[in-house]
Structure formats: C-alpha cells, structure tokens
N, C-alpha and C positions, 0 to 999 in steps of 0.2 A: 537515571537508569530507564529504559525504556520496558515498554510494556511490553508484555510476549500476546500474541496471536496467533495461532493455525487457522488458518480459511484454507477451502475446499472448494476448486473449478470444476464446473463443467465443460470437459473440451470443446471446444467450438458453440459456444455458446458466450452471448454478455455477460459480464460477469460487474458487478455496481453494489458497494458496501460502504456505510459511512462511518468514520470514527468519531469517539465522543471523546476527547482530551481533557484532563481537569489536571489540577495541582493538587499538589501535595495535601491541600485542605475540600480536595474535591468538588473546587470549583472549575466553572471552564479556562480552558485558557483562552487568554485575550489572544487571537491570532494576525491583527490589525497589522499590516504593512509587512506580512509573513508570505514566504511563500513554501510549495512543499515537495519533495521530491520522493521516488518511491521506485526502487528495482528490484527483479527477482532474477537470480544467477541457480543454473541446477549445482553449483557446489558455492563456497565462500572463495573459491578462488577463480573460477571460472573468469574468464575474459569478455564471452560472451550474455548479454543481457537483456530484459522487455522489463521496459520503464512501464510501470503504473501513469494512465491519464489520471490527473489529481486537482480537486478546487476545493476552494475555501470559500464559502458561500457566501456564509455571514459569519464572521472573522470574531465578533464579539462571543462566536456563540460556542467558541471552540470542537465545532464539527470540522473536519475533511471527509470527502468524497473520493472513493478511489473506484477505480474503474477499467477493464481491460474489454477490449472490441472482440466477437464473434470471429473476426477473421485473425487475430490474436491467438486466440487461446487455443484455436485450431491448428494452429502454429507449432505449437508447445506440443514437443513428447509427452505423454502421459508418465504421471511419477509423481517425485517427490522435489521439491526445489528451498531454496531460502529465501528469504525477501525483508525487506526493513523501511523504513519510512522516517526522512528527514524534515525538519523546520528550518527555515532558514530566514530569524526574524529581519526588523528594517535596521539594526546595529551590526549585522550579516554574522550573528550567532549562530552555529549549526548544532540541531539537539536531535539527536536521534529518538523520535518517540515511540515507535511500534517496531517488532520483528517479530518472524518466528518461521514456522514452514508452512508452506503454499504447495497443497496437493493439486495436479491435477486429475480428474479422473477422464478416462476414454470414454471416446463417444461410441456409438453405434451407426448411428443416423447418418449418412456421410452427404 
C-alpha cells in the first residue's frame, strides 16, 4: 500500500523534495537497479499530465528526489491536483509507493 503525501507548490517556482522509503521493518529500501516514475493529473481521470523529474541517487539508501522546473509549475492552474509515485524494480515489478494531493498555490510575481 502506499504511502499518502500532500505537498504544496509554489507556481512558478522550483519545486525539489526527497523521499525517504523504508519497509515494513522501517528500514530503507534497497532501490538498486529501480527505476521511478511520478505524474500529477488535476483529476484521476484526466488525460492530460506533468511527469515528476525523478532520481535515485544512492539506491542503497532508499531516498528519491522529485522535482518540477520553474517554467513547470508556471504552467500549472493554480489548485488542487492528484499525483503518485511508481518503482519500477530490475525484475520490472511496479509498486506504487507515494500518492496523495499536490496543491499548487498562485504566484504574484509574474
């Protein structure tokens, strides 16, 4: 089951957050020969989508890095949207480990 998250953008602005992954006994997960994927849709059914840039640094350490560019998120209505985060280990297992709602807030500053 994955983990639930809400994060909160600033439009038009970098946005870079790491996750820390652990099992069931709260250790990390081994991420070694993993790779990760991550989309935010403003509904679950939506068609249209902005993929999370995403790395796995050090794979042993069970951290991802996710991340959306300035001219990204400038992009983005201001609101509310859904988003989730896939593994996709070297046996090409896919585990859904994070979701939840990705605000983003309006900017000013144009």
């Amino acid at each position: 089951m994955a983990a639930k998250a809400n994060i909160v953008v600033d439009q038009g602005t970098t946005f870079t957050t790491y996750l820390a992954l652990t099992d069931s006994n709260n250790n990390p997960l081994d991420l070694t020969g993993s790779t990760a994927l991550g989309e935010i849709r403003k509904w679950y059914t939506s068609s249209n989508s902005v993929s999370f840039n995403i790395t796995i640094p050090q794979p042993n350490t069970g951290y991802i890095y996710i991340s959306l560019d300035a001219n990204t998120t400038a992009a983005m209505t201001d609101g509310r949207y859904v988003y989730d985060i896939k593994t996709i280990d070297y046996a090409n297992n896919v585990s859904r480990v994070v979701e939840g709602i990705l605000t983003i807030t309006p900017q000013v500053s144009q």
